[in-house]
Residue, then its C-alpha position, 0 to 999 in steps of 0.5 A: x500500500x502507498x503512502x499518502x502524499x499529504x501524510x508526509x507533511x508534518x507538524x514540526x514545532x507548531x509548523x510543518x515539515x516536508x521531507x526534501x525527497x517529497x519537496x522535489x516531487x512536488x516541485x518536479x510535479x507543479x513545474x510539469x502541471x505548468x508547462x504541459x497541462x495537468x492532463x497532458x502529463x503523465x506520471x511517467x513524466x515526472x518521474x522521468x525529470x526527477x530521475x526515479x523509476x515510475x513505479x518508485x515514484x508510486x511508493x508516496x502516491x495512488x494516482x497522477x491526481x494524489x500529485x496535484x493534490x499534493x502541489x495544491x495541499x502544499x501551497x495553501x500549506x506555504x501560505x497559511x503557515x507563512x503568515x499564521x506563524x509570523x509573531x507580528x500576528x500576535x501584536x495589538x496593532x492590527x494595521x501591523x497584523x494586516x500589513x504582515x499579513x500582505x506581505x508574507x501571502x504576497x512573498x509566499x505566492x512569489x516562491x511558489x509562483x508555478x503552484x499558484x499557476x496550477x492552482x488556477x487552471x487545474x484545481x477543478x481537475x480534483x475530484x469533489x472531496x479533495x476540491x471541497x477540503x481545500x475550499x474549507x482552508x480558504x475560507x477559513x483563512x479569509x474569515x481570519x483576514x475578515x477578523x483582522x480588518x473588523x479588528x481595525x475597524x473597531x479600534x479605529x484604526x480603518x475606515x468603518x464605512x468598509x465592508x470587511x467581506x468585500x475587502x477581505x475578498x479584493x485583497x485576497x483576489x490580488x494576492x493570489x493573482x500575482x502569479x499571473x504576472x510576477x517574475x524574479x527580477x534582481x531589481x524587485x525581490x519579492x519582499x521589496x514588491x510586497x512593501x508596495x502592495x501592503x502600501x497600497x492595500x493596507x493604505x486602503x483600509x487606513x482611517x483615524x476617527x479624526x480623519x473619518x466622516x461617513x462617506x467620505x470615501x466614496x465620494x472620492x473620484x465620485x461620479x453622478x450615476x443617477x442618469x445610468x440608472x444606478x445607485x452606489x448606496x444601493x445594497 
């Protein structure tokens, strides 16, 4: 019987480990799902660019899908460990917590840029179980950046006028959708680029109950909609 790929992620002092045997295959793994497609690579594929036997690659896996399984479980597991383990995550500001929170999702989604490529164009190639428990690790995991904005809000570090749902939900969209567009570049690391997106989302939410009046951020840039028919205080 085969081990299960995912049971050789482990706890390992409040985190998780991988063995490095297991990490060059879902390396190996996410880069041929990226290059060629998930259904146009075959195990014998990735056991080829690894260097092993197709039948030793079968020791750690069931099936081609255990594989995708695997590079997606990983990096959730990347992310989430990144920025629930960081100890900014347990300070009183909460603008600093969310500003950590930008910064290591951004960078973990930068070091894993071939995985996050994969996630987008063949998660729905899981069956509907393993599909379902990594949507519940996503929800879970905007319900704590939900946390921390309403945090802000209620201690007048954000704007209260936000919906801490549809925020939560716009900085998570391009979080993740970086991989669509970013590459190394020796003139941008990862962290370096990850400052400016915290400037901007983090600067978004920003507001002091000096500053605040209800409102006053949709009237910046405001436009009259009433004669398209529209109505920017309709829910």
């Amino acid at each position: 019987m085969s081990e299960e790929i995912d049971l050789t992620v482990v706890d390992h002092a409040g985190g998780r480990r991988i063995t490095p045997r297991l990490q060059e295959i879902l390396d190996t793994a996410a880069r041929r799902f990226w290059e060629k497609g998930y259904d146009a690579t075959s195990v014998q594929d990735i056991a080829g660019q690894i260097g092993i036997l197709k039948g030793s690659l079968y020791y750690y896996i069931d099936s081609k899908e255990d594989l995708l399984f695997g590079v997606l479980e990983h990096l959730h597991a990347c992310i989430i460990d990144s920025v629930v383990e960081d100890p900014e995550q347990t300070g009183d500001d909460s603008l600093v917590r969310l500003r950590a929170f930008v910064e290591r999702h951004f960078v973990a989604v930068a070091d894993n840029v071939e995985a996050a490529l994969v996630f987008y164009r063949d998660f729905q190639s899981l069956g509907r179980e393993r599909r379902d428990e990594i949507l519940a690790q996503r929800d879970e995991y905007a319900a704590h950046l939900k946390r921390l904005i309403a945090e802000a809000q209620e201690t007048g570090l954000a704007c209260p006028d936000i919906d801490p749902r549809f925020a939560a939900t716009a900085m998570l969209s391009a979080l993740n959708s970086i991989a669509l567009w970013y590459r190394p570049d020796p003139e941008s690391s990862p962290w370096f680029v990850a400052n400016s997106y915290a400037d901007f989302l983090v600067g978004a939410l920003a507001c002091s109950p000096e500053e605040h009046a209800p409102g006053h951020r949709r009237a910046l840039g405001a436009v009259v909609r009433t004669a398209h028919g529209g109505d920017a205080d309709a829910p």
